[in-house]
N, C-alpha and C positions, 0 to 999 in steps of 0.2 A: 429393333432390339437395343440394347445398351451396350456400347463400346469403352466405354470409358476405359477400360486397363484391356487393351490390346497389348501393350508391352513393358516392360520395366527396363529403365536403364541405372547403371552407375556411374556418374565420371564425376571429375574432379572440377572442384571449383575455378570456373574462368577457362574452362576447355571448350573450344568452340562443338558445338551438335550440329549434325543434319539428318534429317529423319525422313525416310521416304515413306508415301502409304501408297501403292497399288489399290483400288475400289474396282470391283466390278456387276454388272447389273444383269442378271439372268433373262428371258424372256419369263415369265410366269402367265398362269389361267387368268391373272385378277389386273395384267399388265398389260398394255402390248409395246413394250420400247425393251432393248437392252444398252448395253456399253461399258465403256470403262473407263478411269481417269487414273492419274498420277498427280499426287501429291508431293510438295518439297517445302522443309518446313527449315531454315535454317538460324542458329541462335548460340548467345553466347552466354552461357550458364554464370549467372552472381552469387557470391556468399551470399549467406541471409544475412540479415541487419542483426547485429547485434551491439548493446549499448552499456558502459559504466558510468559512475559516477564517482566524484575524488571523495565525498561525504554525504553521512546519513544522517548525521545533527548537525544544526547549524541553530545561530542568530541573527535576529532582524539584523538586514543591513548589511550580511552576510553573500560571498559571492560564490556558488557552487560549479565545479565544471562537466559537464557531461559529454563525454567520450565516444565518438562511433567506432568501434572494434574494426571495422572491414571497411576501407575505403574507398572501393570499386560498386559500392550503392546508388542509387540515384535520390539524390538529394531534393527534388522535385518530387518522390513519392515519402518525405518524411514529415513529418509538422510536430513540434516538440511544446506543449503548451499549457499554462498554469491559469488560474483564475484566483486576483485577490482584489476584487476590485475593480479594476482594468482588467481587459484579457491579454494576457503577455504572450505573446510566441517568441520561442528562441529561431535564432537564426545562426547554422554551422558558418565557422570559418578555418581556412586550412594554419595548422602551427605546426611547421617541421615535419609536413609530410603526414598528418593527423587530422583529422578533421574534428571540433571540439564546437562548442556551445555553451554559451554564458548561463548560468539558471541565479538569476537574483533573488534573495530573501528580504520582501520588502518592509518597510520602519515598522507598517503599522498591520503586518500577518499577526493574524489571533489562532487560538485554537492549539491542541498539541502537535497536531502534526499540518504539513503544508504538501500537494501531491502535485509534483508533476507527470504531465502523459505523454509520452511518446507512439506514436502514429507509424509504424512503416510495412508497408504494403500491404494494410487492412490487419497490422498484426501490434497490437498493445502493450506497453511496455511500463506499468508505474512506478511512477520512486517516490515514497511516504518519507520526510524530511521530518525528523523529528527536530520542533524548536525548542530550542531551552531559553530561559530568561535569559537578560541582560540590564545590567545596572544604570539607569537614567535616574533623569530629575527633572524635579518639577521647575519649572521657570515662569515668573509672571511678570508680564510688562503694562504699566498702567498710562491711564490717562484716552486712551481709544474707546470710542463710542461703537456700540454692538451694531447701531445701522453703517458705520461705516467699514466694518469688518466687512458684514454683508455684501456691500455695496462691491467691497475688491476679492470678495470669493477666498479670502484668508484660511478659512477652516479647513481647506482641503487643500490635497496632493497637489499643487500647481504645473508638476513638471510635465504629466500626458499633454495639457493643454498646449503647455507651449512649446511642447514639441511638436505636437501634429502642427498648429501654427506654423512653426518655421521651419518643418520637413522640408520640403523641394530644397531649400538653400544648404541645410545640411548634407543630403543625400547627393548634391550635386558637387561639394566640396569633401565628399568623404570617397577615398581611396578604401574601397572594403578587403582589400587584398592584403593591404600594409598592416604591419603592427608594431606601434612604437612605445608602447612601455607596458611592462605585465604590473611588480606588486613596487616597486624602487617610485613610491610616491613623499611628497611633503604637504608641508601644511601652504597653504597660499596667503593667509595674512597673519604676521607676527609677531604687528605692532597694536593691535587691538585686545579686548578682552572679550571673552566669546560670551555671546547673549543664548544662544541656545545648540546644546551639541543634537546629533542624529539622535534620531529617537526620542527623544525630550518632549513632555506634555507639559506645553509653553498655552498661560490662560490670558485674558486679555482684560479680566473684572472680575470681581467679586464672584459674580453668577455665571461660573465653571462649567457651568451645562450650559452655556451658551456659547461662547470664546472660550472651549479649549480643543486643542487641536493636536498633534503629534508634529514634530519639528521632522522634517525631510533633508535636510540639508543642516551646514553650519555656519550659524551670522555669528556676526560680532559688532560688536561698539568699539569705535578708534576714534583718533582726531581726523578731522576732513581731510580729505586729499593723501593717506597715506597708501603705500603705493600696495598694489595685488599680483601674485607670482602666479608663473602657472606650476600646477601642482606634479606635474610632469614633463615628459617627454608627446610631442602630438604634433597636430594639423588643425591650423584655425579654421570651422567651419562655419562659423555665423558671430557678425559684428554688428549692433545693431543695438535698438531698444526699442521696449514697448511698454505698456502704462504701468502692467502690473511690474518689470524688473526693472524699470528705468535701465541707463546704460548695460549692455547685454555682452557678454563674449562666450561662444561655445568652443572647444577644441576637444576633436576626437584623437581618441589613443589608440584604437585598433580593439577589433574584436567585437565592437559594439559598445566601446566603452566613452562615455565624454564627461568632460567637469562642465559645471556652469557658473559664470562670474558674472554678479548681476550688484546693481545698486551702483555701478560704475559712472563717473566723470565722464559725461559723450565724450568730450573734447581732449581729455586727458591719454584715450585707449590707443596704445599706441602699437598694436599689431593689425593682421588685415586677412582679411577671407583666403583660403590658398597658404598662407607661412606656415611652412615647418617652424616648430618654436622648441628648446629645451627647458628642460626643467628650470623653474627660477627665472625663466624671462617674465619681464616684466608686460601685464597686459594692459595695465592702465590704474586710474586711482579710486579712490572710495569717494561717495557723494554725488549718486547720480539720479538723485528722484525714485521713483516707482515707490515702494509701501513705505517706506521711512519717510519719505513726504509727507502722503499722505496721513501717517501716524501723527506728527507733532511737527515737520513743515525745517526738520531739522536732518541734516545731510551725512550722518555719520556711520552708518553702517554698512556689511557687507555680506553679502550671500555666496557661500561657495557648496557646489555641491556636487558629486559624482552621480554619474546616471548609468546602468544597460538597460540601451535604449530611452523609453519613456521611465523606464522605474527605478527611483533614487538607490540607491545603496551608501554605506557607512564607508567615504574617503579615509575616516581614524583605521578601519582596518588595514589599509593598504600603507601607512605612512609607517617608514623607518626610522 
């Protein structure tokens, strides 16, 4: 027969249970065994998961925070997760005794609304972000050939790549526990003029439908060697370069949160994997090869960009 609802209970959440069941086994005509067992079933009753969010509109670039109401969940049965592109999973971290989650609105989200889904214990939870416009510009830089655009993978998102790339290094110098700066950001270079702000659909010719692209980050054009701040409060977690950033510096701020300082002077960076650094320390200078090379073979520019996680978000939002 079906047992299912042998009994109902009522207790309060986080009340430890123990529940006995007595069974026993008759002789019958279509049987020949009897018996009996005891059961003990003991457990510790959790709130359900329950979840908010600090905003229902936002725009690209935008960073939203989503809130678990009940802290005594298991964070192993939640998965919090968007698809724009990339597939982004947030990941909780505790603030003041709260456990919260980054939700990024990223440059180039299309469409009216953007949904994230929340997963916990086979129980669904969406949140429809509704985005509103935001005022960009169009930005064109000439003289770059469409093979060699090609060639350095320009037209797209850069940042997933080089972050799965240099994962193990950052995850090995990232304190996930710590958090060193929330919105108290600056600008990191002041002595330039910005070549393309977040979000900007930056062409690279004439023929727009081939070289254009949506800008992730904020470059600028300055004289060689002028120096690069960090735009916070943080923890250097990778120093280094590669083809496509020339001179490289990442620092995490806590939360999931990091800048990226690329087009840098190897020999100029003068912080190190491991340093707490504050706001305004200097990380090194501008003129480091990677795409400005490549471009026109001339050393002047600079890329700074905030990221949760892999996916860029708009540093102007956060600057005071």
């Amino acid at each position: 027969g079906n047992f299912a609802d042998l009994c109902y209970l009522k207790v309060s959440s986080g009340a430890p249970v123990e529940i006995t069941l007595f069974a026993t086994w008759e002789r019958a005509s279509d049987r020949d065994y009897a018996g009996e067992a005891e059961y003990s079933f003991r457990a510790t009753l959790l709130p359900a998961a329950s979840f908010s969010i600090n905003k229902t509109e936002a725009v690209a670039g935008e960073i939203l925070v989503l809130t678990c109401n009940n802290p005594d969940v298991d964070f192993d049965k939640i998965s919090v997760k968007a698809e724009f592109g990339t597939k982004y999973e947030a990941k909780f971290y505790l603030d003041a005794g709260v456990y919260k989650a980054l939700l990024p609105i990223p440059a180039d989200a299309t469409g009216k609304t953007l949904t994230y889904t929340v997963n916990a214990y086979g129980e669904r939870t969406r949140f429809d972000i509704k985005l509103n416009s935001r005022e960009t510009t169009s930005r064109k830089i000439t003289g770059v050939s469409e093979s060699t655009l090609n060639s350095i993978g320009v037209t797209s998102n850069p940042y997933p790549k080089l972050f799965a790339s240099i994962k193990s290094k950052i995850y090995a110098n990232t304190d996930l526990k710590k958090i060193y700066a929330y919105d108290n950001f600056a600008w990191a270079y002041k002595d330039g003029s910005k070549r393309a702000n977040f979000a900007d659909t930056v062409t690279y010719s004439e023929d727009s439908s081939k070289t254009k692209y949506v800008s992730h980050d904020y470059s600028y054009v300055g004289t060689i060697y002028n120096k690069v701040t960090a735009v916070a409060q943080g923890r250097v977690v990778y120093v280094g370069a590669t083809e496509y950033t020339g001179g490289l510096v990442v620092v995490d701020h806590g939360r999931g949160l990091f800048s990226w300082y690329w087009n840098l002077s190897e020999k100029s960076i003068k912080v190190t994997e491991g340093q707490e650094i504050k706001q305004g320390t200097v990380i090194g200078n501008n003129g480091g090869g990677g795409l400005t090379v490549v471009y026109n073979g001339v050393k002047t520019s600079i890329h700074v960009a905030l990221t949760v996680y892999d996916v860029p978000v708009d540093l102007g939002l956060l600057v005071k």
